[in-house]
C-alpha positions in Angstrom: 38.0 60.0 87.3 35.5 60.7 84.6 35.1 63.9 82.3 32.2 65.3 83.9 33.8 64.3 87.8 37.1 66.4 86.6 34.3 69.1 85.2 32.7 69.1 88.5 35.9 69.5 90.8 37.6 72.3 88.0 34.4 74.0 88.6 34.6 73.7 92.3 38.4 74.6 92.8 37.6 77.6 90.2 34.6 79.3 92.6 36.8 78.3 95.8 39.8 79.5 94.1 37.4 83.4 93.0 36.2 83.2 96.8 39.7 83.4 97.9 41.0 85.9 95.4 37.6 88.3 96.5 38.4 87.8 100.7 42.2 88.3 99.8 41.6 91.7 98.0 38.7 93.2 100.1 38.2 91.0 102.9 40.0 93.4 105.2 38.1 96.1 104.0 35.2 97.8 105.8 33.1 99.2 102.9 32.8 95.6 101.3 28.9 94.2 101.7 27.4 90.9 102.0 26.2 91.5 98.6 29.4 91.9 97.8 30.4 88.7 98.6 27.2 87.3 98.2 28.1 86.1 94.0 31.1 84.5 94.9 29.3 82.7 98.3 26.7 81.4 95.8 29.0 80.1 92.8 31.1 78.0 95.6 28.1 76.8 97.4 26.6 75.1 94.2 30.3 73.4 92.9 30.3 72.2 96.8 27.2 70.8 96.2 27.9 69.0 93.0 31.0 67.7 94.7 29.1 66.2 97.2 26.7 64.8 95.4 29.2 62.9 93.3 29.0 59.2 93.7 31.2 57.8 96.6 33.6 55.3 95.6 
């Protein structure tokens, strides 16, 4: 795998990893927002999207 493929999945496990530290803390809480989740939604949207549009091998 080259540098900037292990750059692109780090990134993506990272915001995937965030998103699941956010749901786990207030995910079962009733005051938290969309707009509260909406940062981390974002950040793990665009690795997703740089994962897919790696090359296929």
């Amino acid at each position: 795998m080259k540098n900037d493929e292990k750059s692109i999945v780090r990134e993506l496990l990272e915001a995937l990893q965030d998103l699941l530290d956010f749901a786990e803390l207030y995910g079962f809480k009733a005051r938290t927002s969309y707009e509260d989740w909406s940062g981390y939604f974002e950040a793990a949207r665009a690795a997703i999207a740089k994962a897919q549009a790696l090359p296929e091998r």
